[in-house]
N, C-alpha and C positions, 0 to 999 in steps of 0.2 A: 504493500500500500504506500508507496512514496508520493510523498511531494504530492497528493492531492486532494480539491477542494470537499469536505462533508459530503455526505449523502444519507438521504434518509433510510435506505437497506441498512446503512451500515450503523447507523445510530439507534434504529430497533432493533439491532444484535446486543447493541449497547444495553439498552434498557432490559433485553429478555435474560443480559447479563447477573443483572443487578436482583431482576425477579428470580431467577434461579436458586438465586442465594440467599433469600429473603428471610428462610428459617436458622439458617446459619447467623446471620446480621440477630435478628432479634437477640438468641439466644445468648448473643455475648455481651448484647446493651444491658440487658433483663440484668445479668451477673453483676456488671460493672455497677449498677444502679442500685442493687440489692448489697453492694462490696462495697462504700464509698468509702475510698482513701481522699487524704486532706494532702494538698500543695508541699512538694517532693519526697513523697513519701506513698505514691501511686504504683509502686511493684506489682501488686496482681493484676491491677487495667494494664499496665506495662506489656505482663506475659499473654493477658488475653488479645491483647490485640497485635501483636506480633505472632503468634503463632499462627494465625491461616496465611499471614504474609508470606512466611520461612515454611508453611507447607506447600503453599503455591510457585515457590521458586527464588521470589524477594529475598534478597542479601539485606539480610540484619544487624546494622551496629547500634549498640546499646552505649550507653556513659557519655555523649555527644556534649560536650562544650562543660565540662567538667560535671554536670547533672545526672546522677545513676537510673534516673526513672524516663527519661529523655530515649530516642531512638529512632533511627532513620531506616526504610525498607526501598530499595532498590530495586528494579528491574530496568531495562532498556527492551523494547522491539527487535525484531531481527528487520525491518525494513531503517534501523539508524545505521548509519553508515559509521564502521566501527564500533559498532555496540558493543557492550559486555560490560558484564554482574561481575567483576572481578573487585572485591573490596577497596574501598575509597577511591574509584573512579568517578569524575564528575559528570562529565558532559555537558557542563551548564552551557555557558552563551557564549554562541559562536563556536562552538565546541565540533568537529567530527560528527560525535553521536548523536547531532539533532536536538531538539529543546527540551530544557528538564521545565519537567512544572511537577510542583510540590503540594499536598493536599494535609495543610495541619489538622492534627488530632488532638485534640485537648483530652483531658479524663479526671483533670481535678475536682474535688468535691468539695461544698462548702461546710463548717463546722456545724452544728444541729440539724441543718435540714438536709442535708447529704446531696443530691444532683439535683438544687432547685434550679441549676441554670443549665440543664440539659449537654451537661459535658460526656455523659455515656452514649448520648447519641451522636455528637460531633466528631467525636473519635470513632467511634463505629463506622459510621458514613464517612469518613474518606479511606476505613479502611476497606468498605465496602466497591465503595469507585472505585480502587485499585485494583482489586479482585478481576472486577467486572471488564476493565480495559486490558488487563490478559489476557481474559478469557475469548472475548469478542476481535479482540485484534493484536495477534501475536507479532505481527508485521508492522506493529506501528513506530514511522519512523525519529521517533521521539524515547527521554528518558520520563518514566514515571516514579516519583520518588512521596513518601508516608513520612512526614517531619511529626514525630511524637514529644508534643510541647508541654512539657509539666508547668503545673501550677502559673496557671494564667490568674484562678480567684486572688493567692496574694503571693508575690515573689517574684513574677515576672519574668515566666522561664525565657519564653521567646527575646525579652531583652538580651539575657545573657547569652543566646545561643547565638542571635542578630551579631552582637559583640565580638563573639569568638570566630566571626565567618561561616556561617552554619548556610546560609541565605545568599552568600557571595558568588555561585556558581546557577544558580537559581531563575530560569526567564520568568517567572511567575508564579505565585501562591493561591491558595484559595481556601476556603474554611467555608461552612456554613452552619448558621445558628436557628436553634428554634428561639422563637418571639410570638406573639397574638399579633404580628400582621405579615405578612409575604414583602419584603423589600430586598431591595439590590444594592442602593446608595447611602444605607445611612450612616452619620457618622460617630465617632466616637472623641470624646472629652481628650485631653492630655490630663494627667492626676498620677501624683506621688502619696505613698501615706507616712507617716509622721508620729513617731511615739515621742509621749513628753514623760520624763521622771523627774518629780520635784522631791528634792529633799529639804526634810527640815528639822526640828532635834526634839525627841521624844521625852514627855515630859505628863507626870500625874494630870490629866485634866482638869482635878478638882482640887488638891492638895499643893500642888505648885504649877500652876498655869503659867505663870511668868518663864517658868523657866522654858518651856515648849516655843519651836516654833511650829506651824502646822502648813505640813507638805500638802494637805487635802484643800487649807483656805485656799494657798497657790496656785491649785488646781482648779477650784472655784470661780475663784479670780478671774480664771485662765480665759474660763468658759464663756464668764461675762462679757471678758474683754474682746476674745474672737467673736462674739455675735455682737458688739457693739457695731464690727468691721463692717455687718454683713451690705448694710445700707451704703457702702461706701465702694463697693466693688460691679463689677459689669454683671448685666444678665445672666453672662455663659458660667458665671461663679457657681462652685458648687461647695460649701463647705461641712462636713460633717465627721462624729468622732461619738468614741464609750468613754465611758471609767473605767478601765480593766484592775483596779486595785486602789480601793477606798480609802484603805486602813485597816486597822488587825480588829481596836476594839474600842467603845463611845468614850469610856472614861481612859482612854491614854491619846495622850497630842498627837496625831501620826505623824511619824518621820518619812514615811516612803509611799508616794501615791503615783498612778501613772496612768495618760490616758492615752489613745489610739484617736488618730483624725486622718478623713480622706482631703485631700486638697484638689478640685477641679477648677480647670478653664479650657476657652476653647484653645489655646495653643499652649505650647511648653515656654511660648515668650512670655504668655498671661499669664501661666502661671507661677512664673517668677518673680511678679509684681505680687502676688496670693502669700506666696509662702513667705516671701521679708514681713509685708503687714502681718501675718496670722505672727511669724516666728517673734516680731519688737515684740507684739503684745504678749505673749507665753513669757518673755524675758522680764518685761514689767511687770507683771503679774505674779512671777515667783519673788521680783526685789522688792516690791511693794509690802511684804509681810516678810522680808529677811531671809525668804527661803532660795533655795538655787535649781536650776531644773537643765537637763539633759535632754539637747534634743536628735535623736536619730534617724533617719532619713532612708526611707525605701528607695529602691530604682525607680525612675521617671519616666512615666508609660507616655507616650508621642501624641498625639491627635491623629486623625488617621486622612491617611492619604488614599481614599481610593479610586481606582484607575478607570474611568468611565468607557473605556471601550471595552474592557475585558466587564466588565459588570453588565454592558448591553448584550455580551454573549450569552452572561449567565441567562439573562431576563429574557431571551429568545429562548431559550431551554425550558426554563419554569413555563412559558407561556405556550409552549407548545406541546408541554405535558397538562394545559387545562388549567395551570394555576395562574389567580389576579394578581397581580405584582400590583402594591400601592406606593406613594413617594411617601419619602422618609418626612418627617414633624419640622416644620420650616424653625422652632426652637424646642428647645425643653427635647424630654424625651430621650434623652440621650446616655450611657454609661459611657466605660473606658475600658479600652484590652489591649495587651501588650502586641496584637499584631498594628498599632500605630508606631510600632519603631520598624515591624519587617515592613510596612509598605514607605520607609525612607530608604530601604534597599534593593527592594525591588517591588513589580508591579503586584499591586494585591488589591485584594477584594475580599470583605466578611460579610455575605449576605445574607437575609433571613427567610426562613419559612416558616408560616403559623401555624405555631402547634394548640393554641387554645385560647381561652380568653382570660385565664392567671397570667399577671406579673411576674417574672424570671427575678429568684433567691426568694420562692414562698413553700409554702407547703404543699399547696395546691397546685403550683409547678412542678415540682418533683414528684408529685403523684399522674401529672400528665405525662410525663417522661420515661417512666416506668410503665404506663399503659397503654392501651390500644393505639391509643392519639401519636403515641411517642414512638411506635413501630411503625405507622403510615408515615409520619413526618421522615423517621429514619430511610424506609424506599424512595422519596419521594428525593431527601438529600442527597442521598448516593447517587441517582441517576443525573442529577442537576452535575454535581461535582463530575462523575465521569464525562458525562457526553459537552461539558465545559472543556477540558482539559483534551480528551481527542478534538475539539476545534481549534484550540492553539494549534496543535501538532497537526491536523492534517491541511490545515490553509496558512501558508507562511504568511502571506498579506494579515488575518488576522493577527498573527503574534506579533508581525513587524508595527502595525496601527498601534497596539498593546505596548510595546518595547518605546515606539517614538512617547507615547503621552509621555511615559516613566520619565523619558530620557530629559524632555522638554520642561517638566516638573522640578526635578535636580537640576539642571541648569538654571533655573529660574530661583531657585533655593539659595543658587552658587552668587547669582549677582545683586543679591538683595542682603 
């Protein structure tokens, strides 16, 4: 099959690909969802979803960009010229072997409500589509490659792996999400999160209060003073945060208190200007009552770039499999995921399919996710993802369209 433009025979091999495997796909979502592991610390999603990879012929490397829960599955076409599965070969751009395009799997789970944002089926479904584009097209002259992203909810695998080179050989990415609406373009916040430790000196509450300073007013303080902010900040602000640790007990002055806050805007420029306002105030706030606070600082997830020609592929796909694609929330509406730093390196796209009418990280999500809803959503993804990724590779026009936005984008990054 070289070098030539889709057809529809050949994308209903695609699809009957994807249905084939349908009972398979469920049965390792169901697991994963019914197993949820917490952000890098995903070994059993890890094993389950590598394994039909490395049974289907996919070369499997594990521990990628220093992360043990991380993993990349490989295959090449026999119609790439030079193809071969032989360990750590790329073939990315401009390469011999024809164009790699990457299909991230997420599989982190969030702490109490375990997959309310539907990462058993995100992972699943690209490993799904990769299954399916062996199956159906052994000749395809392209590299198909399963980027396994730990902990997207907190830790920001895919930062670290973007950093390490993970994404640098790479013509394109693609992920899909379930959401309560069908979209192709929407976008995502830039946001880091932010722990504060105030300390201050333990002392009788009631029998020597003098002598106490209290790490918990500090924190109080804290709280007031960041929402004094809030009226002072743009629209696209998003600021929010716990108490992950109060104090021990009423009648003793806490010395050690600590809260957790997310910091959003729409750029990583904005939210530069976010984090000095929020960080002065946390700093006034602990000197104001004498106490002193700690601040530690997550990786900074990007805003996201996504690539409008490779998104109108998706949304020909969706729309030709019977599904409405709506436009994204002109504001509001919006989270943040670490693939805003892989589409600074290359072309990407995170689009959604509706899996129900629950909000994603509720209980009610993750009860969609693990059911019926979450096993249509899941075929419905896998096909969207494969029959995307054979249009990159069998119409070079399309990937080149694809390749220029990218290139056109970074350049314009470069002169500003």
């Amino acid at each position: 099959m070289p070098n030539k433009v889709p057809n529809k025979e050949q994308k209903q091999k695609i699809e009957q690909a994807v249905h084939a495997i349908d009972e398979q796909l469920r049965a390792i979502a169901k697991e994963i969802h019914a197993d949820p592991e917490l952000s890098f610390h995903e070994y059993r999603a890890q094993r389950r979803l590598t394994a039909p990879l490395e049974g289907a012929g996919f070369v499997i490397e594990t521990g990628l960009a220093g992360l043990e829960t991380s993993f990349r599955a490989s295959w090449s076409g026999s119609g790439a010229e030079g193809a071969s599965d032989v360990e750590g070969e790329s073939g990315g751009k401009g390469a011999a072997g024809g164009p790699t395009i990457a299909l991230l799997a997420e599989y982190d789970a969030l702490p109490g409500v375990g997959h309310a944002c539907g990462h058993n089926l995100i992972g699943t479904s690209a490993v799904g589509a990769a299954l399916a584009l062996k199956a159906a097209c052994p000749d395809l002259p392209g590299r198909i490659v399963v980027l396994g992203t730990p902990a997207e909810e907190e830790g920001g695998g895919k930062i670290i792996m973007s950093e390490a080179g993970i994404f640098d050989d790479v013509d394109a990415v693609m992920m899909c999400h379930p959401q309560e609406k069908t979209m192709v373009l929407r976008g995502g916040l830039a946001c880091v999160d932010a722990t504060f430790t105030f300390h201050g000196k333990q002392a009788h509450a009631s029998s020597s209060p003098e002598r106490g300073i209290s790490a918990l007013d500090a924190m109080i303080n804290a709280f007031v003073a960041i929402n004094s902010i809030r009226q002072f900040v743009k629209d696209d602000v998003r600021i929010h945060g716990i108490i992950t640790k109060g104090g021990d007990a009423p009648n003793v002055v806490p010395e050690l208190c600590e809260a957790v806050f997310i910091l959003r805007a729409a750029t990583v420029d904005g939210l530069k200007t976010v984090r000095e306002k929020v960080y002065r105030a946390v700093r006034s706030a602990a000197e104001g009552v004498g106490a002193e606070v700690e601040i530690a600082e997550g990786l900074i997830y990007a805003e996201r770039n996504n690539n409008k020609a490779l998104a109108g592929l998706f949304r020909g796909n969706l729309e030709a499999m019977g599904l409405e694609v709506s436009d994204p929330p002109q504001s509001g509406g919006v989270g943040s995921s670490d693939i805003g730093n892989v589409s600074r390196v290359t072309a990407a796209i995170h689009p959604y399919i509706r899996l129900g009418d629950a909000g994603t990280h509720t209980p009610e999500f993750a009860a969609l996710a693990g059911g019926e809803a979450g096993m249509l959503y899941l075929n419905q993804a896998a096909r969207a993802l494969a029959l995307t990724a054979y249009d990159l590779i069998a119409d070079p026009q399309a990937l080149q369209r694809v390749r220029e936005e990218f290139e056109a984008w970074k350049l314009e990054g470069e002169q500003t």
